[in-house]
VOGU-3710 file (C-alpha; in Angstrom, 3 decimals, decimal comma):
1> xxxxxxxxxx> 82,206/170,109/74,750  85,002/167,651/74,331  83,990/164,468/74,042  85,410/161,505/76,394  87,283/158,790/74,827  87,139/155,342/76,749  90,099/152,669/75,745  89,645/148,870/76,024  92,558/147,151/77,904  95,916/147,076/76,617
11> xxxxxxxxxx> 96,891/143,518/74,758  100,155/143,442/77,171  97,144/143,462/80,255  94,802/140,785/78,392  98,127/138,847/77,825  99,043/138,758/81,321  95,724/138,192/82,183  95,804/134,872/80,335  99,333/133,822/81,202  97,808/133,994/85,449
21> xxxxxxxxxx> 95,472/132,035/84,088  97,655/129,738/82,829  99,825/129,432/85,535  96,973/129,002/87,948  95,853/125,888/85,886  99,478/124,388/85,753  99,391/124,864/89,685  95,896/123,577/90,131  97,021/120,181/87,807  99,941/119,689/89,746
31> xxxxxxxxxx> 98,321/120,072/93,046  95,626/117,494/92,136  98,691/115,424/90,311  100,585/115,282/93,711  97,738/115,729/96,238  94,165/115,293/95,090  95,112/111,964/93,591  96,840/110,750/96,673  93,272/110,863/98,138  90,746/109,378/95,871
41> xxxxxxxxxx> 93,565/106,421/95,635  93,720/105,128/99,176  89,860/105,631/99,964  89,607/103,862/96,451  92,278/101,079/98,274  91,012/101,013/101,497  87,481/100,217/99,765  89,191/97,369/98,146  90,329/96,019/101,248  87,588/95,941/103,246
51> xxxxxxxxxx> 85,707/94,375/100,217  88,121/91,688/100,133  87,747/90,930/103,874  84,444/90,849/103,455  85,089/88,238/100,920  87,257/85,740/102,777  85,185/85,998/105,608  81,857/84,496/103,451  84,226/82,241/101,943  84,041/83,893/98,548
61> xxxxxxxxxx> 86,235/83,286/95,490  86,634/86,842/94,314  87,771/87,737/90,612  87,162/84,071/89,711  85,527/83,554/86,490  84,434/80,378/84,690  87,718/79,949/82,620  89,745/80,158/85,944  91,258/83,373/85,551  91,660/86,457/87,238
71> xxxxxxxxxx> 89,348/89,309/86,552  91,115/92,124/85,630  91,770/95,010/88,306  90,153/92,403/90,934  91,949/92,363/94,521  93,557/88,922/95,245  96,023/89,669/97,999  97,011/92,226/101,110  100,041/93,447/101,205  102,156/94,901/104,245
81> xxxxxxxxxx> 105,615/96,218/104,634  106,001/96,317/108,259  109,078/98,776/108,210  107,061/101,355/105,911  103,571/100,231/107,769  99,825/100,282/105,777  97,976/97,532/103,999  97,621/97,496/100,797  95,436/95,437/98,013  97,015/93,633/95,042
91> xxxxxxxxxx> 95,018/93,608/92,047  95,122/91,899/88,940  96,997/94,300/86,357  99,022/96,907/86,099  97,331/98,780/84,088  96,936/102,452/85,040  93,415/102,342/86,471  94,475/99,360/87,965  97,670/101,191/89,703  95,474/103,948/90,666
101> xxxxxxxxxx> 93,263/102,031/93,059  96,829/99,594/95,038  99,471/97,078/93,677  99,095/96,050/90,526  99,949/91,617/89,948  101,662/90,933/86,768  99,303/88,674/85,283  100,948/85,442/83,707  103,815/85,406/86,833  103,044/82,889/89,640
111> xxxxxxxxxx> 100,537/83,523/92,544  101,265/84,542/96,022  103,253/81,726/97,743  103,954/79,742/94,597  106,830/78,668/93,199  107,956/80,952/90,783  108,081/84,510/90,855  105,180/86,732/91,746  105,970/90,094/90,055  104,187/93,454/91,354
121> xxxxxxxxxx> 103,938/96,782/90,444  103,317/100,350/92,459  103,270/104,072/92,632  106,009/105,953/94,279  104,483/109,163/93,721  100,772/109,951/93,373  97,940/107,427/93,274  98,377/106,629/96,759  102,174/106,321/96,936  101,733/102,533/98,055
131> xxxxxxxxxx> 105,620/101,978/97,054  107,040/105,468/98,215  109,751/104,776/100,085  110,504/101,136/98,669  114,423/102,100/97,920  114,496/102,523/101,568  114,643/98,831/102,450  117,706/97,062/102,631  118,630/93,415/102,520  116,614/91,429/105,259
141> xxxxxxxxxx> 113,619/93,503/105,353  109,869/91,678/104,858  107,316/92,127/102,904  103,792/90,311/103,462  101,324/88,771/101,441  97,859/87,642/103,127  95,527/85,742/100,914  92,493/84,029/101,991  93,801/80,686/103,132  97,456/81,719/103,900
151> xxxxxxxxxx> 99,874/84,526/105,175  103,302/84,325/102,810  106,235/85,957/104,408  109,233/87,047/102,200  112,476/88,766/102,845  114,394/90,779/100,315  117,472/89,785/98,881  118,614/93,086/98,055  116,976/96,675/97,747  115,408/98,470/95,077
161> xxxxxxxxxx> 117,825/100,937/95,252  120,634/98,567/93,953  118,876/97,311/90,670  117,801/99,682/87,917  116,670/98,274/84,457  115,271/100,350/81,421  111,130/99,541/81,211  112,210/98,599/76,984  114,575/95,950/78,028  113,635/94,966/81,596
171> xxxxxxxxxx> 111,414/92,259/80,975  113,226/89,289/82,156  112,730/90,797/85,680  109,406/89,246/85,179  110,861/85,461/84,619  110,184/82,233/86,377  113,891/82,965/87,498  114,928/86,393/86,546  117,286/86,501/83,891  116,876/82,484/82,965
181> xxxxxxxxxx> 113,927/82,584/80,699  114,659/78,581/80,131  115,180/77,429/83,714  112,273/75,643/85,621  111,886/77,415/89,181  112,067/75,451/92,556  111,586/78,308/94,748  108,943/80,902/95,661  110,124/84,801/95,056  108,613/88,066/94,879
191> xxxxxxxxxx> 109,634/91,072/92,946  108,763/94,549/93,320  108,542/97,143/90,861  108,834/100,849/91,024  109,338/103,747/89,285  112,997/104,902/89,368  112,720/108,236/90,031  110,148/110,367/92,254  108,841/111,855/88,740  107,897/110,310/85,575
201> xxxxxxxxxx> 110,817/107,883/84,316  111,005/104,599/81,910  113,425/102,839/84,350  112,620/100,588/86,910  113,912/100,000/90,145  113,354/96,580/91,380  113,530/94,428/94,477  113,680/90,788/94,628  112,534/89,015/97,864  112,455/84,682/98,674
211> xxxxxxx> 109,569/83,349/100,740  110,878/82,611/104,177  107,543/81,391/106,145  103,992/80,356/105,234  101,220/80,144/107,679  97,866/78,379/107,096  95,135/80,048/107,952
//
């Protein structure tokens, strides 16, 4: 009797077999990359809100430490852009934890409602997308800043859309008064930062905005 040979698989099968893989794991990353992380981001910023209500309304200090300073990845602020709607918390950093959870505050640039500039930082793709469609706005629109004692109302002075800089060399964006590293400010602005394109890119598109209205509360 003839005996019955059996074969393993082919390499070309066990090849393709690994390159599905593959290709299912690229798919899975991305989908997490532009989906999954879109989720755990705004429960994690929604959580941050609500803690910081919950703050002002006992009267806390949050992030306050002995030395005065800010606790690192610590809401201080709201923030709402009525034409692109949501609230959003501003933390202190920009780190990428810090980016992952709202707005990230440049620390070292003025508070909200000072005079100076108060220098932010957000997502327009994944982690919550707070700044998605922030080279939408045009001249005029508002942005607003709640703390605990006031709300800060600013108005842009041009949009994002018009102002590119390279991350390596865009620094003075962050000045008392952009591009004056020297001059003393007399005036309260705000600028926003952004990534330039929808995908991963060292440029920077940025926004600057003047405060227009403060109201105690």
């Amino acid at each position: 009797m003839a005996r019955s040979s059996r074969r393993g698989p082919r390499a070309s099968t066990i090849v393709g077999g690994i390159l599905i893989l593959v290709g299912l794991g690229v798919l899975g990353w991305a989908a997490w990359q532009f989906f999954g992380t879109n989720i755990t981001s705004r429960q994690a910023a929604t959580r941050q809100v609500d803690e910081l209500r919950d703050s002002w309304a006992r009267d806390g200090q949050p992030g306050k430490v002995a030395d005065g300073k800010q606790v690192p990845g610590q809401a201080i602020a709201l923030m709402r852009i009525p034409q692109l709607g949501g609230e959003w918390p501003v933390l202190a950093g920009t780190d990428a934890d810090t980016l992952s959870k709202g707005i990230g505050w440049y620390e070292g640039t003025a508070a909200p409602g000072e005079v100076g500039n108060f220098a932010v930082a957000g997502h327009r793709i994944t982690r919550g997308e707070p700044f998605r469609h922030l080279l939408e706005l045009d001249k005029g629109a508002e942005v607003v800043v709640e703390t605990r004692e006031a709300i800060f109302t600013y108005e842009l002075d041009s949009g994002a859309s018009q102002l590119t800089v390279a991350d390596v060399d865009g620094g003075w964006v962050l000045d008392p008064v952009p591009g004056k590293p020297t001059a003393k400010p007399s005036r309260a602005i705000l600028t926003l930062t952004t990534c330039q394109d929808l995908f991963h890119s060292p440029d920077r598109s940025v926004a600057f905005a003047h405060l227009v209205k403060t109201e105690k509360k």
